[in-house]
N, C-alpha and C positions, 0 to 999 in steps of 0.2 A: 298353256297360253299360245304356246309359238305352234302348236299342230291347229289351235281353232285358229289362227289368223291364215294358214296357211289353205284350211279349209273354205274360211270366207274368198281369199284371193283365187282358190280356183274355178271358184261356186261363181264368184263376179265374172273372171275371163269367161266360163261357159256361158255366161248369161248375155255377154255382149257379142261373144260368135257366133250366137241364132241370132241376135237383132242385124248382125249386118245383112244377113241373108234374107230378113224379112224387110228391109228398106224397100218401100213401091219405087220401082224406077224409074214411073214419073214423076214419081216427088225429086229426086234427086238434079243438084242443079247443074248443071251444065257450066262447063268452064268454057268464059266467053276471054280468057287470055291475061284478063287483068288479077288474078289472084295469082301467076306464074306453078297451077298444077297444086298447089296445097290443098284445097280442097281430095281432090283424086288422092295424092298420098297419104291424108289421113283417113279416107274412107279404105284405102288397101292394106292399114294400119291394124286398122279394127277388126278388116276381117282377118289379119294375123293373129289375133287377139291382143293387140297394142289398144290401150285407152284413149290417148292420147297422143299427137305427132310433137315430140320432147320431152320433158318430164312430167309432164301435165299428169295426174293419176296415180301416180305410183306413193307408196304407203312410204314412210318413216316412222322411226321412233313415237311421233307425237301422233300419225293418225297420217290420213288422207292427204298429198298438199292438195292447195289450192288449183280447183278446176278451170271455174271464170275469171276472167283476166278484166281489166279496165283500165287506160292508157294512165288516169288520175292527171297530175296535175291541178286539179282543181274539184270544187264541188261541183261541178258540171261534167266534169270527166270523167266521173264515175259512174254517169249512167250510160256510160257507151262500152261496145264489147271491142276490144282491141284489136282482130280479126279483120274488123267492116269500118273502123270507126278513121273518120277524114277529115275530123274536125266538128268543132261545136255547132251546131244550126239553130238560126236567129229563131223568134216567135215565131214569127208564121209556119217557118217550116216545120219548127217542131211541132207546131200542134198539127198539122198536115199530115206528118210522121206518124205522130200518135194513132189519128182518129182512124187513118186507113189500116197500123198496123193493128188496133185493139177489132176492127172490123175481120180481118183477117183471119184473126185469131176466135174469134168466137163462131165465127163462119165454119171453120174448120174441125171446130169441134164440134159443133150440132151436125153437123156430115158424114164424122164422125164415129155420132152417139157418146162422147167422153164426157163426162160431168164435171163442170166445171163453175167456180162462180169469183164472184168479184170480190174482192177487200181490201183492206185498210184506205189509203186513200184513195184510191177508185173507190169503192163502197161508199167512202163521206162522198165525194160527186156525183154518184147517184142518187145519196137522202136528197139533194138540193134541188136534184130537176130528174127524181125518177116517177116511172107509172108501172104499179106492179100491177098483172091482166089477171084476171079470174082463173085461167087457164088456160095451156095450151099443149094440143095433142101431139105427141111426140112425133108422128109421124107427119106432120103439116109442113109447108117447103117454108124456109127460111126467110122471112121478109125480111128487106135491105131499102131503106131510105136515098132512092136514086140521086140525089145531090146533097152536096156538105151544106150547104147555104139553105136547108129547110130544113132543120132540126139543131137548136140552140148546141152547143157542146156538154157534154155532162162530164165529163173529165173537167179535173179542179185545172186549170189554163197555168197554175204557177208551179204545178207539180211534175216531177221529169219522172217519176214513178208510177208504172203502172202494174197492179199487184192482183194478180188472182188464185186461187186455191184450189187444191183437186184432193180428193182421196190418195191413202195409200195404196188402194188396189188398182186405183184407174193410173197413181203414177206408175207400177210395176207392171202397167198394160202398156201404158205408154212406152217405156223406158224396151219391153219386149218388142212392139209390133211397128210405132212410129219414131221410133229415135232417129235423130239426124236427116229427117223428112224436112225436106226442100217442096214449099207447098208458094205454087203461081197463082196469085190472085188477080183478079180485074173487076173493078170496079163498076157498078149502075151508070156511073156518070158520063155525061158528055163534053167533050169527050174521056175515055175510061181510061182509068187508073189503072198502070198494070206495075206489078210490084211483086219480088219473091222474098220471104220469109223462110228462115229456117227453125226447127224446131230439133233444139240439144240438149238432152238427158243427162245429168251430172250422174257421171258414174260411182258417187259417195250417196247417190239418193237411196240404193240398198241399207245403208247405216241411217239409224230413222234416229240415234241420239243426235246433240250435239256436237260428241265429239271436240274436236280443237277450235269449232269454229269459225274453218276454211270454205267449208262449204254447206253452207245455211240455204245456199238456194239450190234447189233440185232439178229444176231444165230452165231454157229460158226460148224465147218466141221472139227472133230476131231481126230485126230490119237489115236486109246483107246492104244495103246501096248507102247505111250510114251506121249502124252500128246501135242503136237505141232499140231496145228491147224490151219486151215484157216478163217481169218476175213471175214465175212459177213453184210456187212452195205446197209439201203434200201434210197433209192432216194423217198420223196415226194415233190409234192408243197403245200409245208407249207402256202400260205399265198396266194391263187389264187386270191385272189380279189384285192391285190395292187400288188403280183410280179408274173403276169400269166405266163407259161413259163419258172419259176427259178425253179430246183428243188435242193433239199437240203438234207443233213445229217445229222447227230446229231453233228456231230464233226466241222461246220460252211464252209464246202464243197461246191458249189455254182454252177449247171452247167445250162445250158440253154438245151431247149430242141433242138435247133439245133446242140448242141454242141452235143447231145450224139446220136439222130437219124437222120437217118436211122444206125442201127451199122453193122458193118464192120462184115463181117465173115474171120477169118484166123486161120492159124496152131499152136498150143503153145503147147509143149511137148509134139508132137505126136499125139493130140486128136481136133478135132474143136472145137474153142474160137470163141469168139465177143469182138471187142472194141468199143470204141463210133468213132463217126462218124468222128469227131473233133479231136482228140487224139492227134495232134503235139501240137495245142494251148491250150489241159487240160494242156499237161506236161509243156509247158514253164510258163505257169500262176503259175501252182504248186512247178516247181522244179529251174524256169529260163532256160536261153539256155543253160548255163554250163554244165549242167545235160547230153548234146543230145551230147556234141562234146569230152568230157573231156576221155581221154581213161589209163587212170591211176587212181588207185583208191582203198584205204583201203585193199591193198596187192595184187591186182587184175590187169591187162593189157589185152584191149582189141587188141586179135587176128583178127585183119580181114579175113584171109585166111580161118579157121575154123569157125569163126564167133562165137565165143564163148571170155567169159572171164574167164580166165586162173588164175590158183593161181601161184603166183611166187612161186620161189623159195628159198632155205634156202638161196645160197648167194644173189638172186636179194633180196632177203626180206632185209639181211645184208647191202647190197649194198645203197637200197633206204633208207635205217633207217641212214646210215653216208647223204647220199644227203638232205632226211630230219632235220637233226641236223647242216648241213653244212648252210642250207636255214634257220633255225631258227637265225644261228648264222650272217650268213650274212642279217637277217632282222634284228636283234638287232645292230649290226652295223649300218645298215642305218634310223635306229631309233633315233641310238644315234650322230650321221652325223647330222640327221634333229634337234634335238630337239641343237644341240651345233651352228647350222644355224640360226634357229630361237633365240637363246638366245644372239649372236653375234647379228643379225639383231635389235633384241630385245633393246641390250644395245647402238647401233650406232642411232635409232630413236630416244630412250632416250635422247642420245647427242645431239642430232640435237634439240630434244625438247627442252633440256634447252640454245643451243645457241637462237631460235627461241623468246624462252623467253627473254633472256640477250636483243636481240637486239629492242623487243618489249620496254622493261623496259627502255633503252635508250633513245627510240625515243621519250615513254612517259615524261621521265623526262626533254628532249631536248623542245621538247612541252612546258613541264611546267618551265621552264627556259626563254623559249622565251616569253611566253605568261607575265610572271612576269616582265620581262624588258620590255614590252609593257607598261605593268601597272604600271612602275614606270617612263618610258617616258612622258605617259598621263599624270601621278600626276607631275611632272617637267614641262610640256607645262602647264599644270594649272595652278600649282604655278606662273609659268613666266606671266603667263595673268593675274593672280589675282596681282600681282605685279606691271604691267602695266596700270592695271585700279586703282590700290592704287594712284600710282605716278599722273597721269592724270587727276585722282576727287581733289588729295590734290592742285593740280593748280589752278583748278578752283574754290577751297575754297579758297585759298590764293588772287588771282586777285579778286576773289569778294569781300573779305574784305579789300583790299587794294584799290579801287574804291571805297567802302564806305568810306573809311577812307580821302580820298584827292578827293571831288569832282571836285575842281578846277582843276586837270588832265584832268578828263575828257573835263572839257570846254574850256582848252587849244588844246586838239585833235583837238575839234569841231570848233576851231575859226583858218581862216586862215589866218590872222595877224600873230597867235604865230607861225603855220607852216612857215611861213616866214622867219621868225626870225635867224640870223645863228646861225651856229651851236658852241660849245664847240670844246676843242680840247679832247675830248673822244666823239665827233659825238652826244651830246646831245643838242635838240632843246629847250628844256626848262629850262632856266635859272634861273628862281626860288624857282627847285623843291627840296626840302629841301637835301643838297647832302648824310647827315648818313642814311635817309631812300633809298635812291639808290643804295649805296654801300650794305646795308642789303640786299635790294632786288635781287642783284646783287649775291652775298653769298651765299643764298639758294635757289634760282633758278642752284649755280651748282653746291651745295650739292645733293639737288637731283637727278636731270640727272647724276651725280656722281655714 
């Protein structure tokens, strides 16, 4: 592990000691006193093969630190580079900022020949108010919209992001042949715009994963006179041997290669752009449909007539901040509708649960009521038999001891002489059967049956 990193780190210093020697010297910007020579000693940095003027570059433990810097403070602070940046710039200026740096910038790379195209929210501001051309020949000269004021803006007006995409090959062209290219532009306009840009190469852009995280963007396309810049991120396939065809970013961006070629050539602030091929299904994947239909938005209404989105106004601003408060208010109302529904609902289940209950409990104990009168039927029908065969056995213990006791009975039964014989006036055929054992017999035979 510690021989490959040590190979990557010398493999990276060689790769940065040919770019400093291939910087065009006219790109390079001229110190006019107010940066006190930083500029210059980080460019004599590099050609030492130093990354960075301080720490900036150098590897630890966890990976790469962090390249690009941003003063922070606030959400707005962080789209400024530390280096240029003077302070925050109201609307106008920043969209001023914008339109001339993203002109710049695509200028310079159709000059060029680098391939490059628009995304994420740049890309949504072009669905809004783009025109893709049928074609156009590489080598044809660069048309540029000679004033701001004829051509609506297609950059989203509330976005400080501006985001474009390059290949792996053409960053590791860049990062060789234009790194830290200081490029003077001047504008169609009258009078002309004249403005220098830098263009810097994160030297973590060799590392095509993620990584720690520090450095997700790979160069950036700088405004030196405030600090607002353009994002530059590169597309490789990371992983050609299980996901051929996926290419990917450091930031976990995922597009296919049909998704992005063959790309689109069309108009974007005056100058020729590319998008990917695919463009309607990057943005729903990325942003949902919402994003394509929604024409209201963070103080903003799209004008279809002009085709541009518009800043409202102090009363629409007014206006839409009571309708926003009015919408908050009437979703807390129906919040609290729902949750008084639900708790109502809530408490009537409940009821029902415990009648549900009650009438379970009944039936069980109706069960168990029945079942125990059962069981004491059975023991009463038992009892009744066991009573019946007491009575029954004691008979036949009685006649049998009463047979042994008088076997002449018997042989008066058997002898039909004594049946002959008339009868008593109590209907007895035996007249010499002794009459107190009769009457006893007589006695408890209906004691019992009794």
């Amino acid at each position: 592990m510690r021989l490959r990193q040590t190979a990557i780190i010398l493999c990276t210093l060689l790769c940065f000691l040919t770019h400093a020697t291939t910087i065009p010297v006219e790109h390079r910007r001229r110190d006019n006193g107010t940066n006190n020579g930083v500029e210059e000693r980080r460019l004599e940095l590099r050609r030492r093969g130093m990354r960075r003027l301080g720490h900036w570059g150098r590897r630890n433990k966890e990976g790469m630190e962090k390249y690009f810097h941003e003063p922070g403070g606030s959400e707005l602070g962080n789209h400024y580079d530390s280096r240029y940046h003077h302070g925050i710039q109201d609307y106008a200026d920043r969209k001023d900022t914008q339109l001339h740096m993203l002109r710049a910038y695509l200028t310079f790379f159709n000059e060029n020949n680098l391939e490059t195209w628009l995304a994420h929210g740049t890309l949504l501001g072009w669905w809004w108010n783009g025109k893709v051309l049928a074609s156009y020949p590489s080598t044809i000269e660069v048309p540029m919209i000679p004033s701001t004021d004829s051509v609506g803006l297609q950059m989203l007006p509330w976005d400080w992001d501006i985001d474009t995409q390059v290949s792996g090959s053409t960053l590791a062209y860049m990062s060789k042949h234009y790194n830290n290219t200081h490029y003077d532009y001047v504008s169609n306009d009258e009078p002309p715009v004249k403005r220098t840009y830098l263009l810097d190469v994160n030297p973590a852009s060799v590392e095509r994963e993620r990584g720690n995280g520090l450095n997700i963007i790979d160069a950036r396309w700088i405004d030196t006179r405030n600090g607002l810049y353009i994002d530059i991120t590169g597309l490789s396939e990371t992983h050609p041997d299980d996901q051929p065809g996926v290419w990917a970013c450091k930031n976990y961006h995922r597009y296919h290669t049909t998704d992005l070629y063959p790309m689109r050539e069309t108009m974007y602030e005056g100058v020729v752009a590319k998008v990917p091929y695919a463009y309607d299904r990057i943005l729903i994947q990325e942003y949902e449909e919402t994003a394509l239909v929604l024409t209201d938005y963070e103080g903003h209404r799209w004008d279809p007539i002009v085709k541009e989105w518009l800043q409202k106004s102090d009363e629409e601003a007014a206006e839409d901040k009571k309708e926003k408060i009015a919408k908050k208010v009437e979703k807390a109302k129906r919040k609290i509708r729902k949750m008084a529904k639900e708790a109502k609902e809530a408490e009537a289940m409940k009821r029902q649960e415990a009648m549900r209950e009650k009438e379970h409990q009944q039936k069980d104990d109706e069960e168990e009521e029945g079942e125990e009168q059962q069981k004491k039927k059975a023991s009463n029908a038992a009892k009744e038999k066991e009573t019946e065969e007491a009575v029954t056995k004691q008979l036949q213990v009685e006649k049998r001891s009463r047979s042994q006791r008088h076997p002449q009975h018997k042989s008066k039964l058997g002898n039909p002489e004594m049946r002959d014989q008339p009868k008593d006036e109590h209907g007895s055929a035996y007249q010499d059967m002794d009459t107190n054992d009769a009457a006893r017999q007589h006695h408890r035979e209906h004691h019992l049956v009794a």
